[in-house]
C-alpha positions as CSV (number, residue, x, y, z in Angstrom):
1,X,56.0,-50.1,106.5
2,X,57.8,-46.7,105.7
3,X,57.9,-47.9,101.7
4,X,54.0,-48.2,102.2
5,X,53.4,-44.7,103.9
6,X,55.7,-43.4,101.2
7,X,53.9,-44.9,98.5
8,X,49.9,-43.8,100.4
9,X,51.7,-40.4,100.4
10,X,53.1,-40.1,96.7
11,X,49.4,-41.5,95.5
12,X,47.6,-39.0,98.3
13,X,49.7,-36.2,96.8
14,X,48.9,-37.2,92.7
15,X,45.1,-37.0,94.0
16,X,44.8,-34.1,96.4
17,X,46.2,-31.0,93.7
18,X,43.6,-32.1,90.9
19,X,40.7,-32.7,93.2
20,X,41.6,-29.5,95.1
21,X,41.2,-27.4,91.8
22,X,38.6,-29.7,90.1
23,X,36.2,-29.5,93.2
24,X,35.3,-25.8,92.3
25,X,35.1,-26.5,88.8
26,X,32.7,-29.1,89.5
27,X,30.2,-27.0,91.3
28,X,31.0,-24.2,88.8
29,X,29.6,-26.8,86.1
30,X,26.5,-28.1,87.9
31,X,25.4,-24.6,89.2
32,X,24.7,-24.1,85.6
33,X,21.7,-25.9,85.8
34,X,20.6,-24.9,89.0
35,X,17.6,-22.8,89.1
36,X,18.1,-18.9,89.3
37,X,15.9,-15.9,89.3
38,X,14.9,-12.9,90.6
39,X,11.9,-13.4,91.3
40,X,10.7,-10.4,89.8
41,X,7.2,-10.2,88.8
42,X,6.1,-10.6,84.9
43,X,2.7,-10.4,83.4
44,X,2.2,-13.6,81.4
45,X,1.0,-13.2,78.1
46,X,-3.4,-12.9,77.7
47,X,-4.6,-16.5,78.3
48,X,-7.7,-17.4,75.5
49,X,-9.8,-20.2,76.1
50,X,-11.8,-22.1,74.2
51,X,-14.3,-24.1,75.8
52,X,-14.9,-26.4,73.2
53,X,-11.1,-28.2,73.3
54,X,-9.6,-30.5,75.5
55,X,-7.4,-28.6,78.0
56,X,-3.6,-29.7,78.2
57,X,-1.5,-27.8,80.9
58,X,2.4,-28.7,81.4
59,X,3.2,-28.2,85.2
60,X,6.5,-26.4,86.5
61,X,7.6,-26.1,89.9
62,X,8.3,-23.3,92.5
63,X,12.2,-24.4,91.4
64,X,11.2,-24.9,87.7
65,X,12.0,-28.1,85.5
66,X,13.6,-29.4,83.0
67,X,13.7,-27.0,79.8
68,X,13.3,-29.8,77.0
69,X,10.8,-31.3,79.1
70,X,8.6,-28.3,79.4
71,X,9.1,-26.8,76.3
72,X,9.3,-29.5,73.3
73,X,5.3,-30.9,74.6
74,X,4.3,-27.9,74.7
75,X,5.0,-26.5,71.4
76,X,3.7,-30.4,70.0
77,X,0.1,-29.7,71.6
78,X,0.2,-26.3,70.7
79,X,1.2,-27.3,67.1
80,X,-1.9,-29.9,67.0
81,X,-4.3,-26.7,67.8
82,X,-6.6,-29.1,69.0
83,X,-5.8,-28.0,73.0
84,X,-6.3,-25.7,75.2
85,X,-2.6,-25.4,76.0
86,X,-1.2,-23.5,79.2
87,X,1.6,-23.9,81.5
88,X,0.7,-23.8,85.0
89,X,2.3,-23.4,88.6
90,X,1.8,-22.6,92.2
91,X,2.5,-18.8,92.3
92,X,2.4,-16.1,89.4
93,X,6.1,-15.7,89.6
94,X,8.9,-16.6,86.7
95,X,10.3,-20.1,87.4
96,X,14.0,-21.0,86.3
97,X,14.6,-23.9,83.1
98,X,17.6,-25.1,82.9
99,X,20.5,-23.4,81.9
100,X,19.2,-19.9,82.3
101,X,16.0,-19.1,81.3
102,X,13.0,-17.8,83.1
103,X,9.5,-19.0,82.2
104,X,6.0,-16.8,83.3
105,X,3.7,-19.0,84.2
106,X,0.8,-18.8,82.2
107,X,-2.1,-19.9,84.9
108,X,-2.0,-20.6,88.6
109,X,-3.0,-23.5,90.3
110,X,-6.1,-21.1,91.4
111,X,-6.4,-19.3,88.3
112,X,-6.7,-22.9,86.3
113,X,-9.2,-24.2,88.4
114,X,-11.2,-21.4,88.0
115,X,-11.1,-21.8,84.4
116,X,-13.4,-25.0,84.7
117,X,-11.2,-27.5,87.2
118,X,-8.7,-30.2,86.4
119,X,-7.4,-30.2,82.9
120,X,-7.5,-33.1,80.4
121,X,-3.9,-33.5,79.9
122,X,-1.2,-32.7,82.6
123,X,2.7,-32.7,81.5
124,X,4.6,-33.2,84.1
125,X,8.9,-32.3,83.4
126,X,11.2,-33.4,85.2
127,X,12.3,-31.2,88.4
128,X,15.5,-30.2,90.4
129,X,13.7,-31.0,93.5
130,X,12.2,-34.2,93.1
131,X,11.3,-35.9,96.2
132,X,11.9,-32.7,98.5
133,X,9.4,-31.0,100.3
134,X,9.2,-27.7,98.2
135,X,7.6,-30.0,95.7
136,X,5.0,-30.3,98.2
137,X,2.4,-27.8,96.2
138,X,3.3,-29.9,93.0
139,X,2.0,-33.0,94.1
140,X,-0.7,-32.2,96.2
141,X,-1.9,-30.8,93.1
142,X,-1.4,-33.6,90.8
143,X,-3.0,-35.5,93.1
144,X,-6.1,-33.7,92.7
145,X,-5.7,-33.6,88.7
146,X,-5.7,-37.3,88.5
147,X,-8.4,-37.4,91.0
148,X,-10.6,-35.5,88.4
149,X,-9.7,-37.6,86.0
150,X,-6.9,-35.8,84.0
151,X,-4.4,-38.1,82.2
152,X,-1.1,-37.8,83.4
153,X,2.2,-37.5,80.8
154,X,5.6,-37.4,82.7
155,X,8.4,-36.6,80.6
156,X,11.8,-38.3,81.6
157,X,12.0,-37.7,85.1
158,X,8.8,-36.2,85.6
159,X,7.9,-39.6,86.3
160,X,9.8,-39.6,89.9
161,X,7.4,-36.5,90.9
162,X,4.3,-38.5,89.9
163,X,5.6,-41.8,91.5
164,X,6.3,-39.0,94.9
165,X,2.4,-38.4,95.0
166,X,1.9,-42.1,94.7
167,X,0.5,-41.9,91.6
168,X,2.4,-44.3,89.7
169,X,2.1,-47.4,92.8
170,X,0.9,-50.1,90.9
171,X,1.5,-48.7,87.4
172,X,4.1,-49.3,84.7
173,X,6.3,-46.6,84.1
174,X,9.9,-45.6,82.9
175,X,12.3,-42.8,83.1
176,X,15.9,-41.4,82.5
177,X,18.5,-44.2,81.9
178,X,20.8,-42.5,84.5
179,X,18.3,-42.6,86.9
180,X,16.1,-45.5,86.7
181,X,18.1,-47.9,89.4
182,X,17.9,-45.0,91.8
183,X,13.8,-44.8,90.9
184,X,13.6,-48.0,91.2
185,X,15.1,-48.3,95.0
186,X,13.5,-45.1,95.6
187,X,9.7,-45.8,94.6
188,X,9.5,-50.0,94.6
189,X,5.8,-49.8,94.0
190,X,6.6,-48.3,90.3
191,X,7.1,-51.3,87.9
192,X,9.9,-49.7,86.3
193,X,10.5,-50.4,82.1
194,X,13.8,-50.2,80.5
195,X,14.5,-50.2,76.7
196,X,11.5,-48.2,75.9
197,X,10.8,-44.4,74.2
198,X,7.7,-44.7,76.7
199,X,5.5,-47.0,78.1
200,X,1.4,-46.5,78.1
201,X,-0.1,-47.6,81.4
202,X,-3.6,-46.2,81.1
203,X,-4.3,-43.5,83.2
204,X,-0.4,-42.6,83.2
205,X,1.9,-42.3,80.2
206,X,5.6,-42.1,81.2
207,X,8.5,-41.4,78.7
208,X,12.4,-42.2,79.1
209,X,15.1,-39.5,78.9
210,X,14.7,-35.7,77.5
211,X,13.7,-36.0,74.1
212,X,12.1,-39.9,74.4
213,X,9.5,-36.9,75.7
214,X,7.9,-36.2,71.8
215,X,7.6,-39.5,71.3
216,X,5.6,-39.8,74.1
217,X,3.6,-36.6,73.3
218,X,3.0,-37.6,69.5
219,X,1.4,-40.6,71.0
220,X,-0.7,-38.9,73.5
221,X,-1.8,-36.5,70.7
222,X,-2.8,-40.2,68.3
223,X,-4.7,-40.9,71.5
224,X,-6.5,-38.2,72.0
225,X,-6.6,-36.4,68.6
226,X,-5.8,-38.8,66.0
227,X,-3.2,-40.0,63.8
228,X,-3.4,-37.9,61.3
229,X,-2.5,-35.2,64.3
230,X,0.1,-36.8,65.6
231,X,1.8,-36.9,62.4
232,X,1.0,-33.2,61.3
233,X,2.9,-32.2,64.7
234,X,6.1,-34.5,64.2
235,X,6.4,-33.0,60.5
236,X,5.6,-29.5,61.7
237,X,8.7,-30.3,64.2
238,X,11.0,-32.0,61.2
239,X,10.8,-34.5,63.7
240,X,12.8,-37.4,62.4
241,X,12.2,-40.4,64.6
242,X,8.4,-40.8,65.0
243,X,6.8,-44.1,64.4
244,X,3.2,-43.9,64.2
245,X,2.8,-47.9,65.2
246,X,3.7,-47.4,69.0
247,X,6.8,-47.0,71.3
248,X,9.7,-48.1,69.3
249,X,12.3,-50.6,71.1
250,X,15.8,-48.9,72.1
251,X,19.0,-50.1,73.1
252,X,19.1,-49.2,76.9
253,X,21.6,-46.8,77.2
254,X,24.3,-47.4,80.2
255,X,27.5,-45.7,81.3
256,X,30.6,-46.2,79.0
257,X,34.3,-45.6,79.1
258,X,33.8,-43.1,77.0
259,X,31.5,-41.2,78.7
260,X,34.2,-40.2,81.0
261,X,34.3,-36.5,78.8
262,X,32.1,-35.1,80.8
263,X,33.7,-35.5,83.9
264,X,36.8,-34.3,82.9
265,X,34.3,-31.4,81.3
266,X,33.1,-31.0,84.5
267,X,36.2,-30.8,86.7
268,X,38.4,-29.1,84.6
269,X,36.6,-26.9,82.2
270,X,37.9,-23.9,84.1
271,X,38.1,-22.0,81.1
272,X,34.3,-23.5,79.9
273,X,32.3,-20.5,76.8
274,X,29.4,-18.5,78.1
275,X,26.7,-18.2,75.9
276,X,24.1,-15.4,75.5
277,X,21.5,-16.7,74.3
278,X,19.0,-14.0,72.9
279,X,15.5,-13.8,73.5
280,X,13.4,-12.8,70.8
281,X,9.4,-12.5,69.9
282,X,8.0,-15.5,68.0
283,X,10.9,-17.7,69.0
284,X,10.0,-21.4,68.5
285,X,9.7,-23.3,72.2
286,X,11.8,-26.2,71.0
287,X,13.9,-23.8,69.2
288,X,14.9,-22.2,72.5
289,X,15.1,-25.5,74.4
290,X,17.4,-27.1,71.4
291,X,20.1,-24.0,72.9
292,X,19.5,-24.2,76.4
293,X,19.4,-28.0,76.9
294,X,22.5,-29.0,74.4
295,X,25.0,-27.1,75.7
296,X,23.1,-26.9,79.4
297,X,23.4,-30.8,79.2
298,X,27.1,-30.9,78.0
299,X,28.5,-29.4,80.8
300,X,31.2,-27.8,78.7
301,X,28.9,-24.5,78.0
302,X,27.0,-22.0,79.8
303,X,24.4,-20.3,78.6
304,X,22.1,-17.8,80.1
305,X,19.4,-15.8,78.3
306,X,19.9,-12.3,77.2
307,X,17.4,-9.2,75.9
308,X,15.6,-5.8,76.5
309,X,12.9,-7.4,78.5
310,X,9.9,-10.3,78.5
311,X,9.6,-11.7,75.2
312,X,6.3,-14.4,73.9
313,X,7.1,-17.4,72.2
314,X,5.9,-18.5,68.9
315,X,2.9,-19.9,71.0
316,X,2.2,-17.9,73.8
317,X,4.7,-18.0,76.3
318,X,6.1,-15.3,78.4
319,X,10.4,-15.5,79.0
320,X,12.3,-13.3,80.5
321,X,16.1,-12.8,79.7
322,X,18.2,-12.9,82.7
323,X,20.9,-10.6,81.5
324,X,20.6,-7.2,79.2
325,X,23.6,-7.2,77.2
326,X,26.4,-9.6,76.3
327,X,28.8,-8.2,78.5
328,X,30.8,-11.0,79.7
329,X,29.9,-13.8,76.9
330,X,32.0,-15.3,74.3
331,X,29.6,-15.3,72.0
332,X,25.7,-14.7,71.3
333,X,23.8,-17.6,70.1
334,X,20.0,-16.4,68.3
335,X,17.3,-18.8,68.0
336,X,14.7,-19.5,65.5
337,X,13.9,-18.9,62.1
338,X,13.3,-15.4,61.9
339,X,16.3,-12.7,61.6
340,X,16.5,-10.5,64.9
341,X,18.9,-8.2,65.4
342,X,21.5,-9.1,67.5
343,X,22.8,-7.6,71.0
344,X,24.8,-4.4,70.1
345,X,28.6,-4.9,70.8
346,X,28.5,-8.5,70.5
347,X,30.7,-10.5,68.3
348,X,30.6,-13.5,67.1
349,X,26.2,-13.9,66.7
350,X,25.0,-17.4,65.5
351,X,21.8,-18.2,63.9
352,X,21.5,-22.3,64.4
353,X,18.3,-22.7,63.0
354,X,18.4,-20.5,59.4
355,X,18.3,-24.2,58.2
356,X,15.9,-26.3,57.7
357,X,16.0,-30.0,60.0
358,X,15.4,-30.7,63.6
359,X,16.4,-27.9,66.1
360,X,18.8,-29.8,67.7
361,X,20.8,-31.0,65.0
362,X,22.6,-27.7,64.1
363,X,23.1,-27.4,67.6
364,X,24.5,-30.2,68.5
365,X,26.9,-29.8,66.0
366,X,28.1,-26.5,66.8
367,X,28.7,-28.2,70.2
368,X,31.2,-30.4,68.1
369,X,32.6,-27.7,66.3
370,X,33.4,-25.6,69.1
371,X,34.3,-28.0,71.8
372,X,34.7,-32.1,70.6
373,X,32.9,-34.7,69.0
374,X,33.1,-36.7,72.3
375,X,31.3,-34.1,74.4
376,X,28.3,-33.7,71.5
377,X,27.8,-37.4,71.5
378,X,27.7,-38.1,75.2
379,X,25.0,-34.8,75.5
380,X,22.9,-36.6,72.4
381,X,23.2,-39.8,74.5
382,X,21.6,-38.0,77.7
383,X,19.4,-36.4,75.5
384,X,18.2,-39.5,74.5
385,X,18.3,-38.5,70.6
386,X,19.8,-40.7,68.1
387,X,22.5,-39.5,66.1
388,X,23.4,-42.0,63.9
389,X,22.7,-39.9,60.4
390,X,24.1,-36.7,62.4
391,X,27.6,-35.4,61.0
392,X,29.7,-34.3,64.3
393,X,32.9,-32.7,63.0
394,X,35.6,-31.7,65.6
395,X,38.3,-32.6,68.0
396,X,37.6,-35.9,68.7
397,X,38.3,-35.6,72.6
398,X,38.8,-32.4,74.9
399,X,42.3,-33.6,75.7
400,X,43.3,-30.1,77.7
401,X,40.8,-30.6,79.6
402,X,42.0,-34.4,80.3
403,X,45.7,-33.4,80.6
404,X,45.3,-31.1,83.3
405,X,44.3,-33.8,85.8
406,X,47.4,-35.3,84.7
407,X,49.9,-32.6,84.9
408,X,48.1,-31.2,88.2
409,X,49.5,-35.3,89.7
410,X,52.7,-34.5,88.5
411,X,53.7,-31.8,90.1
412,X,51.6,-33.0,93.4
413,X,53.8,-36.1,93.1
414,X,57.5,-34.0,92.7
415,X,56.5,-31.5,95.2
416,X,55.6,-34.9,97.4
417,X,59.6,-36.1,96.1
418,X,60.9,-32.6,97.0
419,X,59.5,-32.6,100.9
420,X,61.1,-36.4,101.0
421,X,64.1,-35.1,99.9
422,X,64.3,-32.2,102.2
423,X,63.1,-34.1,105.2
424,X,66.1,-36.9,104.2
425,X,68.8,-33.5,103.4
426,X,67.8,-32.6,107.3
427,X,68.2,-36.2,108.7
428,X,71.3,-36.6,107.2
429,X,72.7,-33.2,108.4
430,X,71.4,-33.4,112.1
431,X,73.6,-37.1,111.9
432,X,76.5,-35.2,110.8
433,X,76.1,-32.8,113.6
């Protein structure tokens, strides 16, 4: 019995130092993506409105979404120029994407239905709050949407806040591969898909995870606009995976050895890059989510957006940078296409898309560059984008982030051997005495 409480106590001991210092890295890491803002009120850029187009509106909450989610169909439709394209919420207010950037709204609920009623085409991204009552307005609103006949689009997990309102009872559907088994407990009524980019169920179109999204959008776009549209948008994008003949089969991704970078990322990254990210006029929507998601997602980054004030987007959105200067960073990262001067004072600036090629690809490999190969594949795997022609150069593994863990049970486990030793050094003496 005393060999066993030893032992429980030498394997307590190799535990209790690493998860004591990897607990606040772990909420350091997640808090990344959490939603933050001020609060402080924005005008949105002028809404125009043409009477004559469809109207497509991509929905954020009260604790905002997703940033690829929102962001990459929005820029498709608006590409097309076939829509009527506005992002809508409950209140006026900014809303927080992930990994630090504050959208303005461009409609209310209100405002939107004064505009003519429910829209033709409502996104719906994927939200931190899904399935909690402050999604509340969100649904109740959707509900109404689809009531008036809009068709619904739910990118990745956007489809858990449509199944919330019911909507998807009865309806095929799919989602993020991390998520799907919990969706599937969660909302039984959903026949959920697997091994799909999306899955067309009439009056609902649902897409897997992140970037499965623009496939899902091209092929709303073919439905409603045409092919030729469709196409037009993924080339205006440098898309490189559309398939104009339907949903294309994937392998269903599922959780690997491997994939154990990113917890060690995210329990022992104490020394994790901040990133400005720099908010400029006529920045490209996927441009800025390409940033903000890839190193958002990897857990090994932060970012947080950084300018003078509220900027518009190449189409029409309002942002609004969360910090004024670069005090604080490691670096500045610059979006887009079009040279910006950068943040005075801050050293080193990047320029990821002064290339030509999807906006993710240049940043996904700076993610290997600057941290490991492991950690950019295993953020392109939740991204759901295939890398397979992508050239990832780096450290192949972020081993001081895995050795820490290791060296933190060592010395738990001697300073377990030294307390033995002194308890034993004090037994011994008080049966000498």
């Amino acid at each position: 019995m005393r060999a066993f409480l030893r032992a429980f106590v030498l394997v307590l001991a190799a535990v209790a130092l690493p998860a004591t210092l990897g607990a606040p890295a772990v909420f350091d890491a997640l808090a990344l993506n959490e939603p933050r803002t001020d609060g402080a009120s924005q005008p949105p850029a002028p809404v125009e409105h043409d009477p004559a187009k469809p109207t497509a509106v991509v929905v954020v909450g009260d604790n905002g979404a997703v940033v690829s989610d929102t962001l990459a169909p929005y820029e498709i439709l608006a590409r097309t120029g076939a829509f009527n394209v506005y992002t809508v919420a409950s209140g006026a207010h900014p809303v927080p994407l992930t990994g630090g950037l504050d959208l303005v709204p461009d409609l209310t609920f209100a405002e939107l239905d004064e505009m003519g009623g429910p829209a033709d085409l409502v996104v719906v991204p994927a939200m931190p709050d899904v399935g909690r009552p402050t999604t509340r307005p969100v649904t109740d609103w959707l509900e109404t949407q689809a009531n008036g006949g809009a068709l619904l689009l739910s990118i990745c997990n956007g489809a858990a806040v449509v199944a919330s309102a019911g909507l998807l009872d009865g309806h095929r559907a799919t989602a993020h591969w991390l998520r799907l088994d919990d969706w599937e407990g969660t909302y039984p009524a959903v026949d959920w898909e697997r091994g799909t980019r999306y899955v067309d169920d009439g009056d609902v179109v649902s897409t897997a995870g992140i970037l499965s999204g623009i496939d899902g959008t091209l092929h709303v776009v073919d439905r409603l606009i045409g092919a030729d549209a469709a196409a037009d948008a993924a080339r205006a994008i440098e898309w490189p995976h559309f398939d104009p003949d339907g949903a294309a089969p994937m392998e269903q991704a599922e959780l690997e050895t491997s994939d154990a970078v990113v917890a060690f990322n995210t329990a022992f990254g104490w020394d994790r890059p901040r990133i400005g990210v720099q908010l400029t006029d006529g920045v490209g929507e996927i441009e800025l989510a390409s940033v903000f998601d890839t190193y958002g997602q990897s857990l090994a980054v932060g970012t947080v957006a950084v300018g003078d004030g509220p900027v518009q987007s190449r189409h029409g959105l309002t942002f609004v940078p969360r910090a004024d200067s670069g005090v604080g960073l490691d670096r500045l990262v610059v979006p887009g296409t079009t040279e910006h001067e950068a943040v005075p004072g801050m050293e080193p600036v990047q320029y990821p898309h002064h290339r030509s090629g999807f906006a993710f690809d240049a940043v996904l490999q700076d993610l290997a560059r600057t941290t490991d190969v492991a950690t950019a594949e295993w953020t392109a795997k939740v991204l759901e984008y295939p890398i397979d022609g992508l050239a990832l150069e780096g450290e192949a593994w972020p081993w001081a982030e895995t050795l820490r863990p290791l060296a933190l049970a060592l010395v738990g486990v001697l300073i377990a051997l030294g307390v033995f030793a002194l308890l034993r050094a004090r037994k011994n003496a008080r049966r000498r005495n």
